[in-house]
SEGU-48423 format. One record per residue: residue number from 1; residue in one letter; x, y, z of N, C-alpha, C in turn. Coordinates in Angstrom, 2 decimals. Last residue first. Example, Ala and Ser with C-alpha at 12.3 -4.5 7.8 and 13.67 -1.06 7.14 Angstrom:
BEGIN
> i_aa_nc1_nc2_nc3_cac1_cac2_cac3_cc1_cc2_cc3
> 2_S_12.85_-2.25_7.08_13.67_-1.06_7.14_12.90_0.03_7.87
> 1_A_13.19_-5.69_7.80_12.30_-4.50_7.80_13.20_-3.30_7.80
# end
This chain:
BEGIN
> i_aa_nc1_nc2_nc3_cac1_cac2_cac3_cc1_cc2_cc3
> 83_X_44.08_-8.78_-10.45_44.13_-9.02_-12.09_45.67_-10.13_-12.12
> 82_X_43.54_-8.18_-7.70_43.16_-9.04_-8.52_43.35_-9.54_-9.61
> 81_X_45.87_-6.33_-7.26_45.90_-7.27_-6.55_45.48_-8.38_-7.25
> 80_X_43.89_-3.83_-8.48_45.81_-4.02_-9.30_46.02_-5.75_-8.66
> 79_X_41.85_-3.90_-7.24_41.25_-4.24_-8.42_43.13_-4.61_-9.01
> 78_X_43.41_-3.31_-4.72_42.73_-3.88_-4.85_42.18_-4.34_-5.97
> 77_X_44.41_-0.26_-5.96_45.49_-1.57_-5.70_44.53_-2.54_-4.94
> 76_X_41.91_0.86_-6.32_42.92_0.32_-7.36_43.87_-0.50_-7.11
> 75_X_41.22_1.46_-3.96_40.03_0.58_-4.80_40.85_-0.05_-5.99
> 74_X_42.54_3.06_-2.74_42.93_1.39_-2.14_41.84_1.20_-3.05
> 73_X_42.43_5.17_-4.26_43.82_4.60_-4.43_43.85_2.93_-3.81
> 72_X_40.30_5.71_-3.51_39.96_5.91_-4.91_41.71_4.92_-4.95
> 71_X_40.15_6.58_-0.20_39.29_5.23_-1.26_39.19_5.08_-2.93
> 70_X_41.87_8.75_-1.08_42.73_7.30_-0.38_41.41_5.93_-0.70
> 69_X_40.45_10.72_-2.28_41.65_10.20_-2.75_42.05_8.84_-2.02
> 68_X_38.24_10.81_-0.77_38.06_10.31_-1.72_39.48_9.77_-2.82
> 67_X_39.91_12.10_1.87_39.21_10.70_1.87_38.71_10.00_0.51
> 66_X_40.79_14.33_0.40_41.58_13.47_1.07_41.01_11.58_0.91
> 65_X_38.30_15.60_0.13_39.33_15.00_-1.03_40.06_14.21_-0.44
> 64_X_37.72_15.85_2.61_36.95_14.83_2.01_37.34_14.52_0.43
> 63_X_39.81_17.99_3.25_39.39_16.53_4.00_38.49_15.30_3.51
> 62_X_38.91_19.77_1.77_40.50_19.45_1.48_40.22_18.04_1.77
> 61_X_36.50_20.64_2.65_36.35_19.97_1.14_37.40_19.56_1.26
> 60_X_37.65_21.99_5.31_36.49_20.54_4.96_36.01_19.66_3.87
> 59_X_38.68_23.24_4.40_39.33_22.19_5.68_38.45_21.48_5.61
> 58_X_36.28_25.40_3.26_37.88_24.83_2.60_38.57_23.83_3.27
> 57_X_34.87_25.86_5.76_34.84_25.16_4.11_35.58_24.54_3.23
> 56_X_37.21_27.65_7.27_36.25_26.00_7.46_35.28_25.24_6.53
> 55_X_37.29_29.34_5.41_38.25_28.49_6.02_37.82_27.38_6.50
> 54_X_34.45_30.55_5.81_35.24_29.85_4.06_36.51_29.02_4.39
> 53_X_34.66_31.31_8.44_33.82_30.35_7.78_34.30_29.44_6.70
> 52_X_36.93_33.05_8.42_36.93_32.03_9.31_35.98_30.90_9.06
> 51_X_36.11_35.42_6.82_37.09_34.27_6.13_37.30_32.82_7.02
> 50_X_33.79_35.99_8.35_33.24_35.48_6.93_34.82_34.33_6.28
> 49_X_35.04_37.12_10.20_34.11_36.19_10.22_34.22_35.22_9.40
> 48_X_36.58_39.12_8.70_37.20_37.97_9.23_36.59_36.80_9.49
> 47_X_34.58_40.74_8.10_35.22_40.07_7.06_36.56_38.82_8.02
> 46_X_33.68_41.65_10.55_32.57_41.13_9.79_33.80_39.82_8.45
> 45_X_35.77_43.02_11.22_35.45_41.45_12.13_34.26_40.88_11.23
> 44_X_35.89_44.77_9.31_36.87_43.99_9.10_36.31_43.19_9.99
> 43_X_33.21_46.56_9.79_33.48_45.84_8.53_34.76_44.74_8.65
> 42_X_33.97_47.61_12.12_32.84_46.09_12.16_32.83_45.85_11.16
> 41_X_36.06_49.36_11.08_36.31_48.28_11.87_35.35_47.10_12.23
> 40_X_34.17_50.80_9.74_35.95_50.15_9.17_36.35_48.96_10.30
> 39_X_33.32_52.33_11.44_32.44_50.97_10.58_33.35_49.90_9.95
> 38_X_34.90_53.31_13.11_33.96_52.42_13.75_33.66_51.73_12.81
> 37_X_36.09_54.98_10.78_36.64_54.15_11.66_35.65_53.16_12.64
> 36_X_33.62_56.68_10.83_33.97_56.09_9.46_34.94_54.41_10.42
> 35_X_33.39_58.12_12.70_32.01_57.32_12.82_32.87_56.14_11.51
> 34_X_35.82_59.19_13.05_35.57_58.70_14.45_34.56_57.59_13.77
> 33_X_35.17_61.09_10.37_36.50_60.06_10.51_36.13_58.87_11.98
> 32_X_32.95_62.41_11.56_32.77_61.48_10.60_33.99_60.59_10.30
> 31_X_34.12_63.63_13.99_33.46_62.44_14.46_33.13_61.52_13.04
> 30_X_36.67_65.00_15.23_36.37_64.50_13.54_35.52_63.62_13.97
> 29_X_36.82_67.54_17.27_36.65_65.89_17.33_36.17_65.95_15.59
> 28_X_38.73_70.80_16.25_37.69_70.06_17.02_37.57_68.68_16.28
> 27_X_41.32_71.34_16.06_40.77_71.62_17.63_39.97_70.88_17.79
> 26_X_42.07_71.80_13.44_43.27_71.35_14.50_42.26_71.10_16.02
> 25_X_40.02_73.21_12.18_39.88_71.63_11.94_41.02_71.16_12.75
> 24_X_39.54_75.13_13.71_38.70_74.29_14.31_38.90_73.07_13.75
> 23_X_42.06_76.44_12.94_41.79_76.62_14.16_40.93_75.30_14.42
> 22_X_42.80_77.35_10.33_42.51_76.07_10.25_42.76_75.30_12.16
> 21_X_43.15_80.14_9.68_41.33_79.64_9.68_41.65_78.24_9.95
> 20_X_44.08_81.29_13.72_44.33_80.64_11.81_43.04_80.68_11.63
> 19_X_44.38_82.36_16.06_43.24_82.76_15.14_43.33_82.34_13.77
> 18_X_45.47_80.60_19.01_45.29_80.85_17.47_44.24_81.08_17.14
> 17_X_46.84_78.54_21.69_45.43_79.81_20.98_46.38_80.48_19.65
> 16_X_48.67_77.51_21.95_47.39_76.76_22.15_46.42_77.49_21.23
> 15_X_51.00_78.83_22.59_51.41_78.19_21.51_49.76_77.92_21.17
> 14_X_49.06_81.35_24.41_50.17_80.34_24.45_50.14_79.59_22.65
> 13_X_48.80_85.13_25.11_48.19_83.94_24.08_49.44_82.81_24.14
> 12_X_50.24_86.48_26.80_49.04_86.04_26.87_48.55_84.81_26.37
> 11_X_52.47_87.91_26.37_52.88_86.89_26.70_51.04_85.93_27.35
> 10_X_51.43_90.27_23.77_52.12_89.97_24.86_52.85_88.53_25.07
> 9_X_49.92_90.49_21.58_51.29_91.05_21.08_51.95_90.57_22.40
> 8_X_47.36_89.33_21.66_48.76_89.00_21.22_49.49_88.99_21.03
> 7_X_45.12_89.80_24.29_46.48_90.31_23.86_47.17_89.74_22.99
> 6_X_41.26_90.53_24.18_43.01_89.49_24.27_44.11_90.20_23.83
> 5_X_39.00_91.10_24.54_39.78_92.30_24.24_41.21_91.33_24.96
> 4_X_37.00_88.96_24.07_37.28_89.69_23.33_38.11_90.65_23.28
> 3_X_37.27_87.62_26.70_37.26_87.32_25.91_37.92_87.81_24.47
> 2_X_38.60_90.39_29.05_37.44_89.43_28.80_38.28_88.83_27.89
> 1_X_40.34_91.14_31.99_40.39_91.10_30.55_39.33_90.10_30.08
# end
């Protein structure tokens, strides 16, 4: 039996084979979803990057508020001491 002269009325064709029209979008590789997902994904380590930076920006301005807060508080109870 070739190709072309198949049976469906038998026990030939499995659950697998089908002549729908929506044959090749069940069958074949989505590579623009495949290519989309790849970028989706160096887009998010890209954006994690980027928040791991600004995070360390931010831990670093917090820290030097910090420090300008505690020399801004012993400059006053020092100048509070003197008066």
């Amino acid at each position: 039996m070739s190709w072309n002269d198949h049976d469906h009325r038998g026990e030939y064709a499995d659950a697998r084979h089908d002549h729908r029209f929506e044959y090749a979008e069940d069958r074949h590789r989505h590579y623009d979803l495949e290519t989309a997902g790849e970028t989706a994904q160096r887009d998010i380590r890209s954006l994690r990057a980027a928040v791991r930076e600004l995070r360390a920006g931010l831990d670093d301005a917090l820290g030097r508020i910090r420090e300008l807060e505690a020399a801004h508080q012993a400059n006053d109870t020092k100048e509070g001491k003197s008066r």
